[in-house]
C-alpha positions as CSV (number, residue, x, y, z in Angstrom):
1,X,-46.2,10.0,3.0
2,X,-42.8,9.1,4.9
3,X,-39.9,10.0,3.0
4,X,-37.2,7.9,2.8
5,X,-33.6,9.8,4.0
6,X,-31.3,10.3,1.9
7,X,-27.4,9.5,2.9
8,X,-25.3,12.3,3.6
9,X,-22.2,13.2,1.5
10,X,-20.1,12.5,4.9
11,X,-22.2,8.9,5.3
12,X,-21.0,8.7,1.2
13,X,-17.4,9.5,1.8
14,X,-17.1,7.6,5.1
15,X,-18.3,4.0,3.0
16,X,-16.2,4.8,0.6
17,X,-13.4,5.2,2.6
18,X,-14.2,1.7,4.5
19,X,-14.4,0.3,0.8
20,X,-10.9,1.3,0.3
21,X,-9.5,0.4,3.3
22,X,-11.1,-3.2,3.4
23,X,-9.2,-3.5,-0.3
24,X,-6.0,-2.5,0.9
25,X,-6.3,-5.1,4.3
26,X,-7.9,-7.4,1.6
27,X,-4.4,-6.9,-0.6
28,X,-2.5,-7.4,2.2
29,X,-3.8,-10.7,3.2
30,X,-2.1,-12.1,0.3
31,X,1.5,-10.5,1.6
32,X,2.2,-14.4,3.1
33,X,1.7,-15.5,0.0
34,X,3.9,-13.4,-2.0
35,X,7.2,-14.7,-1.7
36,X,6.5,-18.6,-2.3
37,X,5.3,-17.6,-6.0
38,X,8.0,-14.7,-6.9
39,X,10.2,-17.8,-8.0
40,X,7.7,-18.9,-10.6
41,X,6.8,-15.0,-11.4
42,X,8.6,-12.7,-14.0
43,X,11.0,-10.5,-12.0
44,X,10.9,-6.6,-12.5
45,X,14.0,-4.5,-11.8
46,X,15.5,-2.3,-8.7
47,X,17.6,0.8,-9.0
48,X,21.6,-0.8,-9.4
49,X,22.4,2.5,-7.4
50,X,20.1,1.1,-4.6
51,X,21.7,-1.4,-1.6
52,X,20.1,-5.2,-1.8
53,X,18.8,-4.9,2.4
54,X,17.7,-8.0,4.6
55,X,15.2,-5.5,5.7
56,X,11.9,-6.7,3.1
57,X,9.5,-5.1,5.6
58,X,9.4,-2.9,8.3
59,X,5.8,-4.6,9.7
60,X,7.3,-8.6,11.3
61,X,6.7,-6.9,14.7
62,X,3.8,-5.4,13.6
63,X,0.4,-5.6,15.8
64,X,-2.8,-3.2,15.0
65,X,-2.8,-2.4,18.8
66,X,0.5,-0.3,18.0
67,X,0.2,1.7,14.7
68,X,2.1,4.5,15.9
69,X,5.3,2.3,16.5
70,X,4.7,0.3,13.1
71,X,4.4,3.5,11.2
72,X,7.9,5.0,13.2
73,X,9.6,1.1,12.2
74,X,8.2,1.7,8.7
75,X,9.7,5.6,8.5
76,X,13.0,4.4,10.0
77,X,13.8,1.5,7.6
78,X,12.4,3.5,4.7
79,X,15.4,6.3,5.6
80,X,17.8,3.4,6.0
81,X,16.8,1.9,2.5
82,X,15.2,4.9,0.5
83,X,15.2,2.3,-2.6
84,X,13.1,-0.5,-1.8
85,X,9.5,-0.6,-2.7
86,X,8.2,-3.4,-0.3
87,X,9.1,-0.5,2.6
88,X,6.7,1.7,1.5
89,X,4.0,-0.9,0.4
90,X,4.3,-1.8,4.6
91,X,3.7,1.6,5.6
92,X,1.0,2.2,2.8
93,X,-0.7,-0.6,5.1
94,X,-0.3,1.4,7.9
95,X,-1.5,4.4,6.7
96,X,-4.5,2.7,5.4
97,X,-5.0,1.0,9.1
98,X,-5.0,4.5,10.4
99,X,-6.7,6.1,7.9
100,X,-4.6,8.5,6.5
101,X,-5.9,7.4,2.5
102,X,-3.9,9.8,0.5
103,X,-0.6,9.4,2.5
104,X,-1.4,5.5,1.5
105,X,-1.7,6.4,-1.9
106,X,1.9,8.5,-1.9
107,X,3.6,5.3,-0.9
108,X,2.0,3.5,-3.5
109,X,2.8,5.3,-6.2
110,X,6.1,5.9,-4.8
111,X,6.7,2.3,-4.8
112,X,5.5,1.8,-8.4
113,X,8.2,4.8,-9.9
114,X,10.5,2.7,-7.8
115,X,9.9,-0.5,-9.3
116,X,9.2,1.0,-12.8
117,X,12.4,2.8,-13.0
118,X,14.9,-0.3,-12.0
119,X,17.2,-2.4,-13.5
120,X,17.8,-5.2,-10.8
121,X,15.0,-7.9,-10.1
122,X,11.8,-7.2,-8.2
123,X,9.3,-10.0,-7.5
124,X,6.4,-9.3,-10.0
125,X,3.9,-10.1,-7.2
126,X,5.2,-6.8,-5.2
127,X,4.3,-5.0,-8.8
128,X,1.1,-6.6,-9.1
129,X,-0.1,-5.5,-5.8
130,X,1.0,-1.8,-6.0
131,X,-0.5,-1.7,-9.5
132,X,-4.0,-3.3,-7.7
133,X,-3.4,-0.7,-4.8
134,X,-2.9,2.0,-6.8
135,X,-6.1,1.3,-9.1
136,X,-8.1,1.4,-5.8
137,X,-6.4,4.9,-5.0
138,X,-7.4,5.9,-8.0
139,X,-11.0,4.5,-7.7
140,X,-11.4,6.0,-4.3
141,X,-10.5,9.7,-6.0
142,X,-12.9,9.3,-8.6
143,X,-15.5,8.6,-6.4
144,X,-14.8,11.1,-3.9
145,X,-14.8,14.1,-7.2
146,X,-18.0,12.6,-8.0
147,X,-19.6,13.1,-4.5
């Protein structure tokens, strides 16, 4: 009688990580999007200690042939403007598009202690998608403890 194999705990953690990383592309298909409802959409706050910057993402040049210099353009305008959470949802894209999960999952969160300790406005749709984001972070650890 043929058994049937069973899928490796590296098989396991490699769909996984695929799951994960097609939510976070998924997420950031609806970036476009974004700014033609933030009108209509409650506003959350930004840090009054933090400049107001042109710079709302670090990924207009971006193409997925050149990660390495969309991650660099993503570090540099996050230095420039520590304070703005739409930087680090960018290079939480990037990370993702190179794989680097957890790193992802630091700019999330970072982006959400940004947002949830301000007192200027914030789009609501920039919350929403780091709260999605990070509840897939979150979902991607669970499974991972429970492989």
């Amino acid at each position: 009688m043929a058994q049937t194999p069973q899928p490796s705990m590296t098989s396991a953690i490699a769909i996984e990580h695929l799951r994960v990383a097609a939510l976070f592309f998924a997420s950031a298909l609806l970036l476009p999007f974004s700014t033609g409802c933030q009108s209509k959409l409650t506003n959350r706050s930004v840090p009054h200690n933090s400049p107001i910057s042109a710079v709302t993402s670090c990924l207009k040049q971006f193409q997925t042939s050149e990660l390495d210099g969309a991650l660099k353009v993503c570090n540099e305008a996050i230095v420039s403007t520590p304070n703005q959470a739409e930087l680090l949802r960018d290079r939480a894209l990037v990370h993702i598009l190179n794989g680097n999960y957890q790193e992802a999952c630091s700019d999330v969160a970072a982006g959400l202690e940004l947002i949830r300790g301000a007192v200027a406005t914030v789009g609501s749709m920039l919350h929403y998608e780091l709260e999605v984001r990070q509840a897939t972070c979150e979902h991607s650890l669970t499974a991972r403890s429970n492989n």
